[in-house]
mmCIF file of the N, C-alpha and C atoms, coordinates in Angstrom:
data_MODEL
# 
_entry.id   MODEL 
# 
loop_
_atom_site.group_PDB 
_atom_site.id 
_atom_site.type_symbol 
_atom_site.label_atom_id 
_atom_site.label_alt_id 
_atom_site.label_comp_id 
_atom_site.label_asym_id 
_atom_site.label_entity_id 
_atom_site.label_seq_id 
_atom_site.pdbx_PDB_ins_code 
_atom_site.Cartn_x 
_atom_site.Cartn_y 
_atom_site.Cartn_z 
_atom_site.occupancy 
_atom_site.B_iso_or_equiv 
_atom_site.pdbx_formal_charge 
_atom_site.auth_seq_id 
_atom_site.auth_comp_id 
_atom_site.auth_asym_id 
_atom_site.auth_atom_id 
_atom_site.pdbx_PDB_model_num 
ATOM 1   N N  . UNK A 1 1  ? 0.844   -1.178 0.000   1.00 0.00 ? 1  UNK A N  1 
ATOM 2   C CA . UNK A 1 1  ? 0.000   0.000  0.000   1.00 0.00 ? 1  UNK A CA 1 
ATOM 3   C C  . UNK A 1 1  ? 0.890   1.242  0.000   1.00 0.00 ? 1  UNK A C  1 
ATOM 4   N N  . UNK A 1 2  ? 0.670   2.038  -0.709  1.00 0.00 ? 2  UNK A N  1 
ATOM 5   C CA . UNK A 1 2  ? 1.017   3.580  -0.847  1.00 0.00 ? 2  UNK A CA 1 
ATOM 6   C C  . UNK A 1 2  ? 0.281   4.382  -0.420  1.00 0.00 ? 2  UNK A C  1 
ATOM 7   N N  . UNK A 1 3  ? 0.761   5.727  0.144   1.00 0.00 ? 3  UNK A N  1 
ATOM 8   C CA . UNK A 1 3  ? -0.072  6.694  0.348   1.00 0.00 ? 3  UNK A CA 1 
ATOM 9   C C  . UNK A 1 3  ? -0.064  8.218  -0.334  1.00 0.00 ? 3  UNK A C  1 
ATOM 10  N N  . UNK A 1 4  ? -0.890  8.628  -0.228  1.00 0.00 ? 4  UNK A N  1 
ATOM 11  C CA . UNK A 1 4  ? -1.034  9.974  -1.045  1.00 0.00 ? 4  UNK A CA 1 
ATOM 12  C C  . UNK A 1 4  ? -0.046  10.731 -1.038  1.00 0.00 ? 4  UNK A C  1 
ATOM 13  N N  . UNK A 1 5  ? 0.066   11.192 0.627   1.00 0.00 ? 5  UNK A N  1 
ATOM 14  C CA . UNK A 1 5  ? 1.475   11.681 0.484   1.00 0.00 ? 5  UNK A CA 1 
ATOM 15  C C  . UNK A 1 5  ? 2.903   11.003 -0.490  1.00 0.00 ? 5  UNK A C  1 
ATOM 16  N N  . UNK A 1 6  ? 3.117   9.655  -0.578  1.00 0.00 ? 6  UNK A N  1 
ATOM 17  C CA . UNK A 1 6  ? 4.154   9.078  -1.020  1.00 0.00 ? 6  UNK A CA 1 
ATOM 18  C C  . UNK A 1 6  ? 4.034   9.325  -2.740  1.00 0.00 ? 6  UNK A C  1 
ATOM 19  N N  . UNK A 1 7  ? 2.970   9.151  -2.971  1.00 0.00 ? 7  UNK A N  1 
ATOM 20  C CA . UNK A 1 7  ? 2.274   9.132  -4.269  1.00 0.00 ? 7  UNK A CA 1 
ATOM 21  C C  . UNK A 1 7  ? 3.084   10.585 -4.488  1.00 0.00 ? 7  UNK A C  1 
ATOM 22  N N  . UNK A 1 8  ? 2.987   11.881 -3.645  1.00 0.00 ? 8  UNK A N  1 
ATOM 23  C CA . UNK A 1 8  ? 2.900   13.240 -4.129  1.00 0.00 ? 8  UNK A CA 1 
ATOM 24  C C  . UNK A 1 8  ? 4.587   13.762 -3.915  1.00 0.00 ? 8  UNK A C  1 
ATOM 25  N N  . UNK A 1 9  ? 5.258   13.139 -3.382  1.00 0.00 ? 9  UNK A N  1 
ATOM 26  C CA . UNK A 1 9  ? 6.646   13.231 -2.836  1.00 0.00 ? 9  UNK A CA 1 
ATOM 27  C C  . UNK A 1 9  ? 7.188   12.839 -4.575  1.00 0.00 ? 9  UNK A C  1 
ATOM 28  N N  . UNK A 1 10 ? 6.719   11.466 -4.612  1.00 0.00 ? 10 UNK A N  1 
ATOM 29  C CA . UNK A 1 10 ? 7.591   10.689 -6.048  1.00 0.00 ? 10 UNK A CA 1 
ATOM 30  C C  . UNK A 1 10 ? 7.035   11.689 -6.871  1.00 0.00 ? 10 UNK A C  1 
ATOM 31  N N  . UNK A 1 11 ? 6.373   12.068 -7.422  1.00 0.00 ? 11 UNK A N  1 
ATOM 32  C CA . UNK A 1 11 ? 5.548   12.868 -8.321  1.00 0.00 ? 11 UNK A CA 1 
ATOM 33  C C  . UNK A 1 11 ? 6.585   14.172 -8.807  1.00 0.00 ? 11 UNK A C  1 
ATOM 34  N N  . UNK A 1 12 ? 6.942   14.780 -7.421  1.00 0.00 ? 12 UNK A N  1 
ATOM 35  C CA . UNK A 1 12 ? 7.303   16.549 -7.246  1.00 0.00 ? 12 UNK A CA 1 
ATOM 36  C C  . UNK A 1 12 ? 8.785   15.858 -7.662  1.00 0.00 ? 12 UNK A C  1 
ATOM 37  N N  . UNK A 1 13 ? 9.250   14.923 -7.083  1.00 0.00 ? 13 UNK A N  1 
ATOM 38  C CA . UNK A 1 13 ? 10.846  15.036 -7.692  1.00 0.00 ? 13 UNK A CA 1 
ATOM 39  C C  . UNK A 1 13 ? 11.271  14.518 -9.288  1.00 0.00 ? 13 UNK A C  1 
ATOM 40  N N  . UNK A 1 14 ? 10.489  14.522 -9.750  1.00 0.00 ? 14 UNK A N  1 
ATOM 41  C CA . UNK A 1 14 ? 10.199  14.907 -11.546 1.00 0.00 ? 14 UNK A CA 1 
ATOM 42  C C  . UNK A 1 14 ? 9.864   15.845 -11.671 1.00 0.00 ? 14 UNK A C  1 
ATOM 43  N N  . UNK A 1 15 ? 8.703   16.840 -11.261 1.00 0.00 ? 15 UNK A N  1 
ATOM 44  C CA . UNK A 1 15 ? 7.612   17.829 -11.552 1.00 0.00 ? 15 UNK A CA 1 
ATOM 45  C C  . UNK A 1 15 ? 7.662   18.032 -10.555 1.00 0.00 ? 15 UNK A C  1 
ATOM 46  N N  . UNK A 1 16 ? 8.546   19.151 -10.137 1.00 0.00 ? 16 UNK A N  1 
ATOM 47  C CA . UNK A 1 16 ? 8.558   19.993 -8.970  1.00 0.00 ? 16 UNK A CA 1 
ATOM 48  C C  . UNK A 1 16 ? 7.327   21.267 -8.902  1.00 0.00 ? 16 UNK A C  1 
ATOM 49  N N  . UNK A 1 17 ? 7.141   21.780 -9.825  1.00 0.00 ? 17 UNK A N  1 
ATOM 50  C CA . UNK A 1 17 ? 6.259   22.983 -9.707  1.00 0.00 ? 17 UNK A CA 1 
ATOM 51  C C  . UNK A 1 17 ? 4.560   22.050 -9.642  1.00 0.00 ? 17 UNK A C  1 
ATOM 52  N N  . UNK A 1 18 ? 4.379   20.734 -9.803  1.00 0.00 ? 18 UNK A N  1 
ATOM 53  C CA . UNK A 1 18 ? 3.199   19.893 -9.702  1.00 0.00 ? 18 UNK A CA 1 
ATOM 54  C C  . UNK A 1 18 ? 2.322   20.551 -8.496  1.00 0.00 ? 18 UNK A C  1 
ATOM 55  N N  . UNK A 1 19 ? 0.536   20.544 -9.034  1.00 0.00 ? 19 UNK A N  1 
ATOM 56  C CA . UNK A 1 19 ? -0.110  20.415 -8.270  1.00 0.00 ? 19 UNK A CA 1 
ATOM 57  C C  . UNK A 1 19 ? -0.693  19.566 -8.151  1.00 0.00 ? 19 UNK A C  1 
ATOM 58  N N  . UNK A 1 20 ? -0.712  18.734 -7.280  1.00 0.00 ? 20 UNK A N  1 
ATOM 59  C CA . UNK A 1 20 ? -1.307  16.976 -7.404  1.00 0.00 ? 20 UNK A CA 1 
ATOM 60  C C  . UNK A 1 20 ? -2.410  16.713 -6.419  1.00 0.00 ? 20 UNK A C  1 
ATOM 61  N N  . UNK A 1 21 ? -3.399  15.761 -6.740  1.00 0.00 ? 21 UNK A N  1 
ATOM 62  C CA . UNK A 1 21 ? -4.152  15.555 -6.036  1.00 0.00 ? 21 UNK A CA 1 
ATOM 63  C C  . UNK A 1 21 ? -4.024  13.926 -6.319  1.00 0.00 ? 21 UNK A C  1 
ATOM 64  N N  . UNK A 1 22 ? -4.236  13.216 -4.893  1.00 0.00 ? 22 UNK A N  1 
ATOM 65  C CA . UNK A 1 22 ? -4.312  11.532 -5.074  1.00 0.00 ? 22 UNK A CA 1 
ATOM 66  C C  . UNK A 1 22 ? -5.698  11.236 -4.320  1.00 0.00 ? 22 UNK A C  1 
ATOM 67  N N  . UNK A 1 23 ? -6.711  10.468 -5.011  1.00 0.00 ? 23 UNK A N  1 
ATOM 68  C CA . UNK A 1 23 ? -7.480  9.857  -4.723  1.00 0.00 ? 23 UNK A CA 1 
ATOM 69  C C  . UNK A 1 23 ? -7.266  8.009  -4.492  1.00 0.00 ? 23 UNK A C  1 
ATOM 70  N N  . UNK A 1 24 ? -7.509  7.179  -3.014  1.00 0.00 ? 24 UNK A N  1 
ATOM 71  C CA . UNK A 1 24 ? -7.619  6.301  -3.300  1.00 0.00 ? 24 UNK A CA 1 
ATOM 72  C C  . UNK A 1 24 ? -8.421  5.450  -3.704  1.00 0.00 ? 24 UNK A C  1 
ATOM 73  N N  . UNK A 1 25 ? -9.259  4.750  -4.667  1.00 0.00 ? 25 UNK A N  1 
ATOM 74  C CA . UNK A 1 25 ? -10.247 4.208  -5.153  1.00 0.00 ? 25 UNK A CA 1 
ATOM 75  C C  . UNK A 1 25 ? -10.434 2.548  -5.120  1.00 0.00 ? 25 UNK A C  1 
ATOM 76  N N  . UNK A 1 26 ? -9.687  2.246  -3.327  1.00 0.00 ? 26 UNK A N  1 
ATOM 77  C CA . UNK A 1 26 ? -10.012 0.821  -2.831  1.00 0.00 ? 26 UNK A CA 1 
ATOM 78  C C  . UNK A 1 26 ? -8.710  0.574  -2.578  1.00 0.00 ? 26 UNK A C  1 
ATOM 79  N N  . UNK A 1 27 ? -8.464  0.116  -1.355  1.00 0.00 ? 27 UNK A N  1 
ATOM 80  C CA . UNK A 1 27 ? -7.779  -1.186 -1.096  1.00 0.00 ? 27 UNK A CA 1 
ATOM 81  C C  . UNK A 1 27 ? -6.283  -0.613 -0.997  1.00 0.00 ? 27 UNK A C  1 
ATOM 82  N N  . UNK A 1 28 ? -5.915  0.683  -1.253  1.00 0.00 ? 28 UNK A N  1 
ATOM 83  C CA . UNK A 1 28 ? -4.334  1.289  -1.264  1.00 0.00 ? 28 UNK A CA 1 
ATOM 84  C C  . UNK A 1 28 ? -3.528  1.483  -2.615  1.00 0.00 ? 28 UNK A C  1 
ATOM 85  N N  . UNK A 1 29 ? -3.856  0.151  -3.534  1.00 0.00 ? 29 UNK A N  1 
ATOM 86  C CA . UNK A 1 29 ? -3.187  0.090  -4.542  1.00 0.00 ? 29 UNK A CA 1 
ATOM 87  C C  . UNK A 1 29 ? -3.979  0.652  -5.628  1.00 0.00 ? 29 UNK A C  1 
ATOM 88  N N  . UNK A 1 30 ? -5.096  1.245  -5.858  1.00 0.00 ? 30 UNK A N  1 
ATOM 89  C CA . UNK A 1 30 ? -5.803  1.369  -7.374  1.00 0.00 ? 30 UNK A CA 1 
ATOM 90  C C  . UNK A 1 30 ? -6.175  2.663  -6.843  1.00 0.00 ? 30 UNK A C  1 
ATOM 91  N N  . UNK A 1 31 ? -5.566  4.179  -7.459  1.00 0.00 ? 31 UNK A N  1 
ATOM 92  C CA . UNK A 1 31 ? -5.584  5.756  -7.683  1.00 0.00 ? 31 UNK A CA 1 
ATOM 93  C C  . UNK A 1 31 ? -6.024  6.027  -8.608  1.00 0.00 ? 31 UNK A C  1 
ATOM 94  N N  . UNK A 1 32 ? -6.421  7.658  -8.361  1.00 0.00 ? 32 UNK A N  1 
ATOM 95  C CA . UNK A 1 32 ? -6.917  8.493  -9.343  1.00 0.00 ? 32 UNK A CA 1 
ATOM 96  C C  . UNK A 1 32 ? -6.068  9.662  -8.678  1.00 0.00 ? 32 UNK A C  1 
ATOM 97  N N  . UNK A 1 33 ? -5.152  10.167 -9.913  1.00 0.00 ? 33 UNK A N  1 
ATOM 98  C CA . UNK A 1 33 ? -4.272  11.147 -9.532  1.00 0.00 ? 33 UNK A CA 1 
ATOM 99  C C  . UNK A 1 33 ? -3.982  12.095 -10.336 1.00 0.00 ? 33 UNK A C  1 
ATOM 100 N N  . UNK A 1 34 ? -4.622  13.390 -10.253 1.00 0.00 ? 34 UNK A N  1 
ATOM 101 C CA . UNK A 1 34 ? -4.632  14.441 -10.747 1.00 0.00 ? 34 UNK A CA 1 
ATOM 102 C C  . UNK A 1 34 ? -3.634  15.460 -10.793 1.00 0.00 ? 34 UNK A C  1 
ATOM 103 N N  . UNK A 1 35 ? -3.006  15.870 -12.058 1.00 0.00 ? 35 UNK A N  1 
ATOM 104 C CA . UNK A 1 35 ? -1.426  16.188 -12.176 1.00 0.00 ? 35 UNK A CA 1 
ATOM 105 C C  . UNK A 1 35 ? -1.369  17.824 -12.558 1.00 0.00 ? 35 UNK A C  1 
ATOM 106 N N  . UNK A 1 36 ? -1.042  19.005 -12.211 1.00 0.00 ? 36 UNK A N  1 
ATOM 107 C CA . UNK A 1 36 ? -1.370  20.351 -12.967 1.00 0.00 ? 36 UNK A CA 1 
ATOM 108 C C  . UNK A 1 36 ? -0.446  20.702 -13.008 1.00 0.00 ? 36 UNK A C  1 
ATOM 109 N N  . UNK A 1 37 ? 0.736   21.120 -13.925 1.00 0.00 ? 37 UNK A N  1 
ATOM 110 C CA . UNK A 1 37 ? 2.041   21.536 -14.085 1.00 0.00 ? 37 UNK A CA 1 
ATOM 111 C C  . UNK A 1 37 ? 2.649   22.729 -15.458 1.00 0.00 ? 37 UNK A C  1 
ATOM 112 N N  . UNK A 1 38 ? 2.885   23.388 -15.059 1.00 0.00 ? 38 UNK A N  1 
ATOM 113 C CA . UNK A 1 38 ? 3.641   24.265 -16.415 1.00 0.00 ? 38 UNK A CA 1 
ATOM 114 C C  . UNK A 1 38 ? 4.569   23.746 -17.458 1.00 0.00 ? 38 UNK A C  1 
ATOM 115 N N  . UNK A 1 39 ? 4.956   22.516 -16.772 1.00 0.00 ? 39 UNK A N  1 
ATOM 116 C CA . UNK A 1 39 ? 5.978   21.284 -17.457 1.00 0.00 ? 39 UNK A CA 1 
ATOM 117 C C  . UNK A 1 39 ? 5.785   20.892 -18.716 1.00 0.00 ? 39 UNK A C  1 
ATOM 118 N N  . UNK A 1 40 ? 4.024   21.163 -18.712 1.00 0.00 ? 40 UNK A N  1 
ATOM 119 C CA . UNK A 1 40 ? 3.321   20.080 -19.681 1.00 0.00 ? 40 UNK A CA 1 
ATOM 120 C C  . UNK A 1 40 ? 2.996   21.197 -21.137 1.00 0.00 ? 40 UNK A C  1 
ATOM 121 N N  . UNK A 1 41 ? 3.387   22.366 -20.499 1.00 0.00 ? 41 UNK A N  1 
ATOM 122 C CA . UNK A 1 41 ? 3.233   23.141 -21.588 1.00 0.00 ? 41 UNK A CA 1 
ATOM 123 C C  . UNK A 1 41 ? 3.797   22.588 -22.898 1.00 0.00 ? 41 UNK A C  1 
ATOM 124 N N  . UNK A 1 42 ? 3.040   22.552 -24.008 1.00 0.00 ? 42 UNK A N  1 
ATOM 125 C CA . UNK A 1 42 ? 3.791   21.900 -25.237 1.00 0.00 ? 42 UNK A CA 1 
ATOM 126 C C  . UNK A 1 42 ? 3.866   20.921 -25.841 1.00 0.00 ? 42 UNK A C  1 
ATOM 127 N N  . UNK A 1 43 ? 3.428   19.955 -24.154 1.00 0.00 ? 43 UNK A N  1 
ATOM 128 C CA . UNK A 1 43 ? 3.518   18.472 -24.652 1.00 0.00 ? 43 UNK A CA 1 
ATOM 129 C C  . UNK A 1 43 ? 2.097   17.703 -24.622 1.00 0.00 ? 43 UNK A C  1 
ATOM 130 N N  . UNK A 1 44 ? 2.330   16.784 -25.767 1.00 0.00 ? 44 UNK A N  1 
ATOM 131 C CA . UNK A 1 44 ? 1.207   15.981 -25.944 1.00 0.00 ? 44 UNK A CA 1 
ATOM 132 C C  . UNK A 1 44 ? 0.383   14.986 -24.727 1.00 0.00 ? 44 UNK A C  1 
ATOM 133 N N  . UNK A 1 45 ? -0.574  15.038 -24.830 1.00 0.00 ? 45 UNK A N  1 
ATOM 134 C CA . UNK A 1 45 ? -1.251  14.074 -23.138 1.00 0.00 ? 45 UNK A CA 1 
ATOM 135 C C  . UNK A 1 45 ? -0.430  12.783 -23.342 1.00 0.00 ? 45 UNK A C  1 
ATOM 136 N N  . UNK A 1 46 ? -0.038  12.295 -24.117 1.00 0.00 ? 46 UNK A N  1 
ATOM 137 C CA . UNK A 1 46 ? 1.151   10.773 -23.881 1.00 0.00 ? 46 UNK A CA 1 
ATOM 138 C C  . UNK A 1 46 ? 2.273   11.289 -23.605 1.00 0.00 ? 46 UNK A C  1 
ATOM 139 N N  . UNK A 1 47 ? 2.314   12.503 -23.668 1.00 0.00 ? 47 UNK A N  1 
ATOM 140 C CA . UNK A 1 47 ? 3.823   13.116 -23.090 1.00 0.00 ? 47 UNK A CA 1 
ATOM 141 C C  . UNK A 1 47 ? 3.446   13.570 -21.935 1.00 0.00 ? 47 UNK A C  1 
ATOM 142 N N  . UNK A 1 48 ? 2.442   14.127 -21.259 1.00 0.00 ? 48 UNK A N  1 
ATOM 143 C CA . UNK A 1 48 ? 2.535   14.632 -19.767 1.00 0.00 ? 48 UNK A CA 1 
ATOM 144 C C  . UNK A 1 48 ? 2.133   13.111 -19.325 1.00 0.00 ? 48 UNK A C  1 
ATOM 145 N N  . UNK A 1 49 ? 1.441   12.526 -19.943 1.00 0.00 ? 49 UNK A N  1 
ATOM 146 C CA . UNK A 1 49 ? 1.425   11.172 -18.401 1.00 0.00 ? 49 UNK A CA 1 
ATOM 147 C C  . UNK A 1 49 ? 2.555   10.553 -18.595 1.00 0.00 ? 49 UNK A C  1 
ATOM 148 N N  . UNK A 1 50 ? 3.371   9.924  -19.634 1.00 0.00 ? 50 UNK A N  1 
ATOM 149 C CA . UNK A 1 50 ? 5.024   9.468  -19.480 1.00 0.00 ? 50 UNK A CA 1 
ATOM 150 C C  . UNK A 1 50 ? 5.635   10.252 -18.453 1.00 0.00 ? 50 UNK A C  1 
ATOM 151 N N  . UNK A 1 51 ? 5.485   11.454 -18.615 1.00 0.00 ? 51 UNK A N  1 
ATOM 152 C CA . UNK A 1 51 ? 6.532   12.248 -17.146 1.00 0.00 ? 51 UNK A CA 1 
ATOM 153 C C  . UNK A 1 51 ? 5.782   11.616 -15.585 1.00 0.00 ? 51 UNK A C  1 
ATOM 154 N N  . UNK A 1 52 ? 4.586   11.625 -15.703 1.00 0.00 ? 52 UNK A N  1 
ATOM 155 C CA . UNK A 1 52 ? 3.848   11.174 -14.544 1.00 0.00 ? 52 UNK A CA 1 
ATOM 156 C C  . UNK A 1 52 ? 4.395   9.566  -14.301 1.00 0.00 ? 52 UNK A C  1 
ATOM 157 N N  . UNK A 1 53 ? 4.087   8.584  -15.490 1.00 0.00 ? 53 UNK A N  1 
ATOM 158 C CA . UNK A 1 53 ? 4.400   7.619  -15.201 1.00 0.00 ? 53 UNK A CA 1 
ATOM 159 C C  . UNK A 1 53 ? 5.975   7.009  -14.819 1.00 0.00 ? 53 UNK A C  1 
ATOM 160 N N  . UNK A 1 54 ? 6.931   7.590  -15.160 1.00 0.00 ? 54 UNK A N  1 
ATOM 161 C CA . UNK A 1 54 ? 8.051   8.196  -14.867 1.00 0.00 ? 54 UNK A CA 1 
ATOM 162 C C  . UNK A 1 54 ? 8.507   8.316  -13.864 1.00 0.00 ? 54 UNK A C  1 
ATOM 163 N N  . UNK A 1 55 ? 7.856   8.952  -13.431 1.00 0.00 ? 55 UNK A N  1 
ATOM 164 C CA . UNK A 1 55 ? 7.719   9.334  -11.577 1.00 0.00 ? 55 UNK A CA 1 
ATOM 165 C C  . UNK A 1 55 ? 7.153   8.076  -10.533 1.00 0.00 ? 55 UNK A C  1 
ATOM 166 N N  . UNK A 1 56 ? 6.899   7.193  -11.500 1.00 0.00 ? 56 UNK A N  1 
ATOM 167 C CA . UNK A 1 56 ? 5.919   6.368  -10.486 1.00 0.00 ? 56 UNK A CA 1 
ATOM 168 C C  . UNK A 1 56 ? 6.054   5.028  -11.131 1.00 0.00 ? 56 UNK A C  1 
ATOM 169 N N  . UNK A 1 57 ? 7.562   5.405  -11.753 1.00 0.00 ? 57 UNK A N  1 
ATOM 170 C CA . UNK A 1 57 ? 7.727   3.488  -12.665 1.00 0.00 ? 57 UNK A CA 1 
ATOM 171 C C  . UNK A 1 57 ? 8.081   2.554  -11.167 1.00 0.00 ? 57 UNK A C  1 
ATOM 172 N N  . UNK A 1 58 ? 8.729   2.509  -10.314 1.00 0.00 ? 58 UNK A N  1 
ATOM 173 C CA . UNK A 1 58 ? 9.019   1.347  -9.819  1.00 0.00 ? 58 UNK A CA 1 
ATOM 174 C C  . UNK A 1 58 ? 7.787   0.831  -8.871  1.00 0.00 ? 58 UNK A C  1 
ATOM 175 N N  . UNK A 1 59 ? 6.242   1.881  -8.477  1.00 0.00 ? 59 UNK A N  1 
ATOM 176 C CA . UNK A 1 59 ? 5.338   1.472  -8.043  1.00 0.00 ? 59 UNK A CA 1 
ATOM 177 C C  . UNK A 1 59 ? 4.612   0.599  -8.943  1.00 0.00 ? 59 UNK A C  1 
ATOM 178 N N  . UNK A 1 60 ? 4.849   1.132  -9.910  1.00 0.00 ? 60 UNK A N  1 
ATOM 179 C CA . UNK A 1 60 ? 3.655   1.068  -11.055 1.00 0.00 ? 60 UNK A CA 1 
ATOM 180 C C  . UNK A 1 60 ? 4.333   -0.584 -11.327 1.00 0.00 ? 60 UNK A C  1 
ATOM 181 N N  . UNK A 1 61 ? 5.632   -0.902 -11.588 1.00 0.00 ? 61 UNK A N  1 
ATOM 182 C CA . UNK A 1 61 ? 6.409   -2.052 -11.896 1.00 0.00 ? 61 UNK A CA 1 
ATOM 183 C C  . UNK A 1 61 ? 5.970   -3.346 -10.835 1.00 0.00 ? 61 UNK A C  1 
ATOM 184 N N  . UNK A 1 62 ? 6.279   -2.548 -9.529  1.00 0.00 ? 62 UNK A N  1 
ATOM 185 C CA . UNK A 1 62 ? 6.034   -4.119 -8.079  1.00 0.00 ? 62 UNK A CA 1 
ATOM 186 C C  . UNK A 1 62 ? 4.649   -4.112 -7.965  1.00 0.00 ? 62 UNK A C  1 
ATOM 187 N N  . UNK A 1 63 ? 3.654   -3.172 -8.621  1.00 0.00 ? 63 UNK A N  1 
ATOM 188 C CA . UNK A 1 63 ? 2.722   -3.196 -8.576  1.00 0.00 ? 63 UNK A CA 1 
ATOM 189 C C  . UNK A 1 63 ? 2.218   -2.637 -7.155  1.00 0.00 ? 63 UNK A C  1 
ATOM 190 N N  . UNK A 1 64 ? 2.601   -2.066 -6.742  1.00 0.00 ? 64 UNK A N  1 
ATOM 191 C CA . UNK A 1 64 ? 2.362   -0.895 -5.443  1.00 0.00 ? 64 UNK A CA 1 
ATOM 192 C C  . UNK A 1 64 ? 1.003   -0.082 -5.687  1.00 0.00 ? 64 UNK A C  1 
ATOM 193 N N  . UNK A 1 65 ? 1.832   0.307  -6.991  1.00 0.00 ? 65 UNK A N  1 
ATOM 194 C CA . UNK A 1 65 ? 0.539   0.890  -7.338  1.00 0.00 ? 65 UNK A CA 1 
ATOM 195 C C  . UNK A 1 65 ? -0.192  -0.563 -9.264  1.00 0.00 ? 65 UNK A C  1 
ATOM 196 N N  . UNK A 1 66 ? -1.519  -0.816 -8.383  1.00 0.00 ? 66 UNK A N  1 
ATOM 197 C CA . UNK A 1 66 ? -1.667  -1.694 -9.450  1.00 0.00 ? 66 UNK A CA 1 
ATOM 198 C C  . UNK A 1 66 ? -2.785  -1.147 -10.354 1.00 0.00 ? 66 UNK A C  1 
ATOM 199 N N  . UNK A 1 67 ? -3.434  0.050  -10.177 1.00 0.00 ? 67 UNK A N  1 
ATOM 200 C CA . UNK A 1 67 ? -4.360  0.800  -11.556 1.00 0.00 ? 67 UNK A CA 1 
ATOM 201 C C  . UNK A 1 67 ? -4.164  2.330  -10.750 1.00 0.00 ? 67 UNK A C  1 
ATOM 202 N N  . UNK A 1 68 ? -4.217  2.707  -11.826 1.00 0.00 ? 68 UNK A N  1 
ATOM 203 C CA . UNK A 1 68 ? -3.649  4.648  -11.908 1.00 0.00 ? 68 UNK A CA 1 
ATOM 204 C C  . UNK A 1 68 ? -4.545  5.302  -12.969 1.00 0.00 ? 68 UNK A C  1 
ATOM 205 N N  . UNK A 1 69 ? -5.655  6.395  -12.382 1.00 0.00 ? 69 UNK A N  1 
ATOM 206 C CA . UNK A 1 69 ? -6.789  6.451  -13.424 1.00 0.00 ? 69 UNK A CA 1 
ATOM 207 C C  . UNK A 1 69 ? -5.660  7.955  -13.465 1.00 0.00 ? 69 UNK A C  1 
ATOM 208 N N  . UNK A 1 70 ? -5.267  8.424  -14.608 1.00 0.00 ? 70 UNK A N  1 
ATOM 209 C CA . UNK A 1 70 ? -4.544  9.648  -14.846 1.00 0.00 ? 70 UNK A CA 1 
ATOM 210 C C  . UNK A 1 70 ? -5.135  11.248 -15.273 1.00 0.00 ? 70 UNK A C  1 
ATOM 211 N N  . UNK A 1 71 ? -5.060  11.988 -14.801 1.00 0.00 ? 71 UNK A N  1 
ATOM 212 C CA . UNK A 1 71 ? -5.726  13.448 -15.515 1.00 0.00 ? 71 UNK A CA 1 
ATOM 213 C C  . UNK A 1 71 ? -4.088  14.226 -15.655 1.00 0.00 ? 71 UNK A C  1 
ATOM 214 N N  . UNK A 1 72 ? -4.197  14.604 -16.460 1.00 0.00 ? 72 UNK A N  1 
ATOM 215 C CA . UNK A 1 72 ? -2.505  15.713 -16.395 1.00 0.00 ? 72 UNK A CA 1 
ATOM 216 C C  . UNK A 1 72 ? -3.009  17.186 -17.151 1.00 0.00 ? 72 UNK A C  1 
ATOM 217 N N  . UNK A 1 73 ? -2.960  18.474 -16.835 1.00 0.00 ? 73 UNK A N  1 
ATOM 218 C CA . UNK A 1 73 ? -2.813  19.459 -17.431 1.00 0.00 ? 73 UNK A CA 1 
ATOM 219 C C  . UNK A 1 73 ? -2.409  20.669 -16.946 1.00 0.00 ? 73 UNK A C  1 
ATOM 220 N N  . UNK A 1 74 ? -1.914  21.806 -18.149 1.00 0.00 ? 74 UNK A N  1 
ATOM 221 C CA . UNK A 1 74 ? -1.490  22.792 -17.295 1.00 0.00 ? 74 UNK A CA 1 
ATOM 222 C C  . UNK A 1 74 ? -2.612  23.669 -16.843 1.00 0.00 ? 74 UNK A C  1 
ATOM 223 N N  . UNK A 1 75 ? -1.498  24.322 -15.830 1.00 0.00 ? 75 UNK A N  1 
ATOM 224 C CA . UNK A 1 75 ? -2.318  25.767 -14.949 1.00 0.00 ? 75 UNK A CA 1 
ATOM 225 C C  . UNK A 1 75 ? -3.150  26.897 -16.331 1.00 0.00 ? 75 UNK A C  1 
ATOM 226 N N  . UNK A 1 76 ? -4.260  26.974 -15.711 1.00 0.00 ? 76 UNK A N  1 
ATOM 227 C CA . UNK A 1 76 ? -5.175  27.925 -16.116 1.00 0.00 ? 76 UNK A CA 1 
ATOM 228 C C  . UNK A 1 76 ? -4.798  29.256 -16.194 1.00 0.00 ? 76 UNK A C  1 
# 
């Protein structure tokens, strides 16, 4: 099990300027995690969630984290 906080720690040291929100949706391992960054300026939505997923390959790998519902975009 992971927690939000841990979720938001791994996140910021890729995407430091990130505003993140983690929802858990059962059981510890299956999120919904909402990503808002200036980072993403430019880049295609398979390019801002690669940076996300990126951030979160070795959960995503042991299966820590085992489903990740993704939103990524920039600041308004």
């Amino acid at each position: 099990m992971i927690t939000a906080n841990e979720v938001t720690l791994l996140i910021k040291q890729s995407i430091p300027d990130a505003q993140i929100d983690v929802k858990d949706l059962g059981g510890g391992d299956h999120l919904e995690v909402n990503v808002v960054s200036a980072k993403f300026n430019g880049l295609t939505l398979v390019q801002q969630h690669q940076l996300v997923y990126g951030a979160l390959k070795n959960e995503l790998k042991t299966e820590t984290i085992h489903a990740l519902a993704l939103t990524t975009s920039t600041p308004h």
